[in-house]
C-alpha positions in Angstrom: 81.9 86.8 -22.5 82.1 89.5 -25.1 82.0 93.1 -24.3 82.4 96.3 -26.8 84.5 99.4 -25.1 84.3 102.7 -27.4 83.7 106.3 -27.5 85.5 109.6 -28.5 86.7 109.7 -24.9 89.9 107.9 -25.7 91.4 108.8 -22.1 88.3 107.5 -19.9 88.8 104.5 -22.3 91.6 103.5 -21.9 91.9 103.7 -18.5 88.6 101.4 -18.1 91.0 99.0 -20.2 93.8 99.5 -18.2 92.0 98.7 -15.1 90.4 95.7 -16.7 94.0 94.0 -17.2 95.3 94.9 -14.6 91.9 92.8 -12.6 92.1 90.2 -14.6 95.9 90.0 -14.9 95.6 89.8 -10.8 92.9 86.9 -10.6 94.3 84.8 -13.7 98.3 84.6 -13.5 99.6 87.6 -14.9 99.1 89.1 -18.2 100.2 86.1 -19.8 96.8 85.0 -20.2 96.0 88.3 -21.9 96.4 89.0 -26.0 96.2 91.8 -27.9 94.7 92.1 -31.9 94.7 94.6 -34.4 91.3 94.6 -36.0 92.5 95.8 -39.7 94.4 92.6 -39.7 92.4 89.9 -37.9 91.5 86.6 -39.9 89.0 83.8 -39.4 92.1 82.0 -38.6 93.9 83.8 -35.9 90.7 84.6 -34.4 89.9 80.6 -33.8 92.8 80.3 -33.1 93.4 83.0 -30.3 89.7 82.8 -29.2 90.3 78.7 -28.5 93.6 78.8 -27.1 93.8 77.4 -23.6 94.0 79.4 -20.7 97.8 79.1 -18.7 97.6 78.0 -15.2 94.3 79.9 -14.6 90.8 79.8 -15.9 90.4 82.7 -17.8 92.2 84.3 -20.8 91.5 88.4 -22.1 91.5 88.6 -25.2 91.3 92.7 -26.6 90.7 93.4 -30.2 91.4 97.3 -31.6 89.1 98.7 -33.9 87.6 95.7 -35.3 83.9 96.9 -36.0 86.0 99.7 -37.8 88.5 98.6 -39.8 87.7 94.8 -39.5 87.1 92.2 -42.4 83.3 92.1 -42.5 83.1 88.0 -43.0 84.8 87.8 -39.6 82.8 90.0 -38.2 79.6 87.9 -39.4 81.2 85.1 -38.0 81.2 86.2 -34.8 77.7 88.1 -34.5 76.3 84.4 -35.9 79.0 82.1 -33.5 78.4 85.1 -30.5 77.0 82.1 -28.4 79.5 79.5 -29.1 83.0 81.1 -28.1 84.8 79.4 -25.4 83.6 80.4 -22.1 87.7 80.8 -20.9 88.2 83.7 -23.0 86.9 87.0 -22.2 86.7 88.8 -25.6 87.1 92.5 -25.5 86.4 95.1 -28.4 88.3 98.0 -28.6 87.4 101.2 -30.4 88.9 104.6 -30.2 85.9 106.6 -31.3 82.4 106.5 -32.8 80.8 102.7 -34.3 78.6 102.1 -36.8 74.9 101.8 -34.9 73.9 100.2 -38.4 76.0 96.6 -37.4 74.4 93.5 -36.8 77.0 92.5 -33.9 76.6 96.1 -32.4 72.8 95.9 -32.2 73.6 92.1 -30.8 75.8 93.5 -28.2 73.5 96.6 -26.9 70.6 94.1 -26.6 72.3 92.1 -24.4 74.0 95.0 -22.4 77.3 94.3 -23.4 78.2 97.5 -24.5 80.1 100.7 -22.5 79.9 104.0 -24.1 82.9 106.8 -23.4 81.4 109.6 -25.1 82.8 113.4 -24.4 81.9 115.1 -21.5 80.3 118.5 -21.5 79.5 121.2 -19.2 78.9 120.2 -15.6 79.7 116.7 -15.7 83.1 117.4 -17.5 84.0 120.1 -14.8 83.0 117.8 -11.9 85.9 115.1 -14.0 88.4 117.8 -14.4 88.0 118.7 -10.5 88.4 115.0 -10.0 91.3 114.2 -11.5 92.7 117.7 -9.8 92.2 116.0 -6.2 93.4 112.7 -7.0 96.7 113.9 -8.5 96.9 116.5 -5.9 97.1 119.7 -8.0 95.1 122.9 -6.4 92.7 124.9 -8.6 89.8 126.5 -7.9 85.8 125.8 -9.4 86.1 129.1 -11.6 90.2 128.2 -13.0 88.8 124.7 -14.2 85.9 126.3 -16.1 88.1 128.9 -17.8 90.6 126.1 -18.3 87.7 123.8 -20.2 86.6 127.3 -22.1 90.4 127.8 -23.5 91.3 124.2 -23.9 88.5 122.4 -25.2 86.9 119.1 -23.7 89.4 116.5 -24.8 90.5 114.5 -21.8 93.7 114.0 -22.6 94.4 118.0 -23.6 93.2 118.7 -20.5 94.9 116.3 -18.3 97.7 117.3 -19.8 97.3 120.8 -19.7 96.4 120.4 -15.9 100.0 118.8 -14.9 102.0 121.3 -16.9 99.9 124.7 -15.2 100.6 122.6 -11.8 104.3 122.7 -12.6 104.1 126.4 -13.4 102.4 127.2 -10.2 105.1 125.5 -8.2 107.9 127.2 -10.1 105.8 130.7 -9.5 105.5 129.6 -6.0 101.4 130.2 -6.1 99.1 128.3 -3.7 97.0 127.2 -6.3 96.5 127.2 -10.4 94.5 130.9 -11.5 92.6 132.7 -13.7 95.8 134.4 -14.8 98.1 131.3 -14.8 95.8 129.5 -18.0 95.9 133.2 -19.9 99.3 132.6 -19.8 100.4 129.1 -20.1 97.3 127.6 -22.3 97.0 128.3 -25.9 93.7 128.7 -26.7 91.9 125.1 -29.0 91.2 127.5 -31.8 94.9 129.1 -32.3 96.8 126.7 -34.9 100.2 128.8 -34.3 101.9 126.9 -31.9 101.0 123.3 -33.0 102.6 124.4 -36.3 105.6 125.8 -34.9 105.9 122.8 -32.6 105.4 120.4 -36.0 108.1 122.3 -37.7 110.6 122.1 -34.4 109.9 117.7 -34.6 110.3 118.0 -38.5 113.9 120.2 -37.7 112.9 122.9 -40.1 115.3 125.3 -38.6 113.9 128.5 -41.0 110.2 127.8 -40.6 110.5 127.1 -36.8 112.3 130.2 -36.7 109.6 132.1 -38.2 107.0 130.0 -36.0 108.8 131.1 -33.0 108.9 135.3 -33.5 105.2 134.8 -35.2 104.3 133.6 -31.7 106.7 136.2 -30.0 104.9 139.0 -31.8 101.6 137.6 -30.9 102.7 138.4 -27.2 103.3 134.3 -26.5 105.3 134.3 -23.3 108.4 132.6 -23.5 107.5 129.9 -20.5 104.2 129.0 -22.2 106.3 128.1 -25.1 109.2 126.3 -23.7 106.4 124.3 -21.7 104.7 122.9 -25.3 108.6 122.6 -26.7 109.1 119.9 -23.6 106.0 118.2 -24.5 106.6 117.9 -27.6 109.9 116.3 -27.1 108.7 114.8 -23.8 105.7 112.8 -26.3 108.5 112.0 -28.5 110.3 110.6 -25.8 108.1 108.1 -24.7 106.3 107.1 -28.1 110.1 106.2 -29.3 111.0 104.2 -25.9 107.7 102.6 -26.7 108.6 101.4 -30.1 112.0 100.2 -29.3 110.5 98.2 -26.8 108.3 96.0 -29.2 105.1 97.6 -28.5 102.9 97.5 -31.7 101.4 101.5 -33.1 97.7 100.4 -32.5 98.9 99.7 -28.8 100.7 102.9 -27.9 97.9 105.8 -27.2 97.2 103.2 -24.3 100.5 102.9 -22.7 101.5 106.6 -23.3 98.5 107.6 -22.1 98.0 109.9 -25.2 95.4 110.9 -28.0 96.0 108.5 -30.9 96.0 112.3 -33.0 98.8 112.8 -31.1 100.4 109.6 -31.2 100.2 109.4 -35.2 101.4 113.3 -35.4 104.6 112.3 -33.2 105.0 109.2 -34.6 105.5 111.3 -38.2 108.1 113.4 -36.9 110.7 110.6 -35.1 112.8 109.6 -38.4 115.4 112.1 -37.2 115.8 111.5 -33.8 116.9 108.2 -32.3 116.4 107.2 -28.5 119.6 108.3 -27.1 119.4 111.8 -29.0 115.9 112.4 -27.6 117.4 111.8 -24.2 120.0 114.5 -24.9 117.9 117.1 -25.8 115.3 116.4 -22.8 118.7 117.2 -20.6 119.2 120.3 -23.1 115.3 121.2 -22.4 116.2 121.2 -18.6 118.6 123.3 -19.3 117.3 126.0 -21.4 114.5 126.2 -18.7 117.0 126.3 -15.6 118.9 129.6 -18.1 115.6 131.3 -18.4 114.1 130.9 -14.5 117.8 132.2 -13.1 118.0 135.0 -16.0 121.6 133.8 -16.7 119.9 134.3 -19.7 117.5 136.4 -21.5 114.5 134.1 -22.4 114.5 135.7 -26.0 117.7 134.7 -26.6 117.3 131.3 -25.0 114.5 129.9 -27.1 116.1 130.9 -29.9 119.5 129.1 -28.7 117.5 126.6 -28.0 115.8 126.5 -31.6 119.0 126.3 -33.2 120.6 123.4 -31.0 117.5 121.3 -31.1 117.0 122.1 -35.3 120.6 121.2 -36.7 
């Protein structure tokens, strides 16, 4: 079997994926029958080689290939929309691709005629508000019909943005002590798709530009930025860089981590950029200096001014 996953969706994608191994890694022995590729580096030979291999104590092996009709050689990719019909019936090939595909291909035209394509593509209006409401119920966070369309109308329809921004205004609700997410909760805590501010004062904090985070920070305080919101994209930030750099000390390959982290591969690649000065065990410190700085500003042993800015300064030298 071969089967193309892609789309601009990259959350609704890589959850399909996720659920895929995790089925096949039930009915065939673990995911030791299951292989991963990077498309950009795939040759003739590894691809015989992985496609053929035999299955271990089970019938079946998966093997997923990311961003091959992208970034793949094209003679491989010949190969296999002339040999479509001639790969081993034990191995389940998968290809990946975060985004759009060429419609022009040979092997995607192949694979549409035979219905062996699923499309992710963005969701709009209705059908994206009906999602958002979705996911709300199944992780249990309360917000009303209008709050998720004002949320989509400040936030933009990318999944994982939204997903995102759903958990953090659920953990300002229950800090507030309000039944359920509002109107007035996303004015405050969700920084509108088309305002570049914050992203560049979160960049300069991961870059540990103390002077032009500095000017970031009373740019957005100026601007009427309230100090929660910004705290909340600080432990993000650091929270993203947390997990991307646990990732990579653990083995797992860049093409590999938006799917584990469960975040945009944009905002994988910005993080990734910003790591060279912060090690695991520092980015475990300052998550515990985050906590802090939020526990200072919610009991006003502090004035939240002055504890972003202490904050800054610790987190910058």
């Amino acid at each position: 079997m071969i089967k193309l996953y892609y789309g601009e969706d990259t959350y609704s994608l890589n959850h399909a994926i996720k659920k895929l191994e995790a089925d096949f890694s039930i009915a065939n022995f673990g995911d030791m029958n299951i292989q991963k590729l990077d498309g950009a580096a795939l040759t003739y030979d590894s691809l015989i080689r992985s496609a053929s291999a035999v299955p271990f104590l089970a019938d079946k092996r998966l093997l997923i290939i990311n961003n091959f009709l992208r970034d793949g050689d094209e003679k491989v990719r010949e190969y296999i929309d002339i040999n479509i019909d001639k790969f081993p019936k034990s191995t389940e090939l998968i290809l990946l691709e975060d985004g759009e595909v060429n419609k022009n291909l040979k092997l995607y035209k192949k694979l549409l005629k035979i219905k062996a394509v699923d499309h992710f593509p963005l969701r709009k209006g209705y059908e994206l508000e009906q999602w958002l409401g979705s996911i709300a119920k199944e992780k249990r966070i309360p917000i009303a019909s209008p709050a998720i369309k004002k949320l989509i109308a400040t936030a933009g329809n990318n999944s994982y943005r939204l997903t995102n921004e759903l958990e953090k205004l659920d953990l300002f609700r229950l800090a507030q002590n309000h039944a359920e997410i509002s109107d007035a909760d996303i004015q405050e805590m969700v920084e509108s798709e088309n305002d570049q501010n914050i992203f560049d004062f979160i960049d300069a904090l991961g870059a540990r530009d103390s002077r032009l985070a500095l000017k970031y920070l009373h740019n957005l305080l100026l601007g009427g930025k309230n100090e929660n919101y910004i705290l909340s994209m600080i432990v993000y930030q650091f929270r993203n860089m947390l997990i991307v750099q646990d990732l990579i000390s653990r083995g797992v390959v860049r093409n590999q981590i938006p799917a584990e982290a469960e975040l945009h591969p944009f905002v994988v690649g910005k993080t990734i950029r910003v790591l060279n000065n912060f090690d695991l065990p520092l980015l475990r410190r300052i998550y515990l200096r985050l906590q802090q700085a939020d526990l200072d500003i919610k009991t006003g042993r502090i004035e939240s001014r002055l504890a972003l800015e202490k904050l800054l300064a610790d987190l910058t030298i």
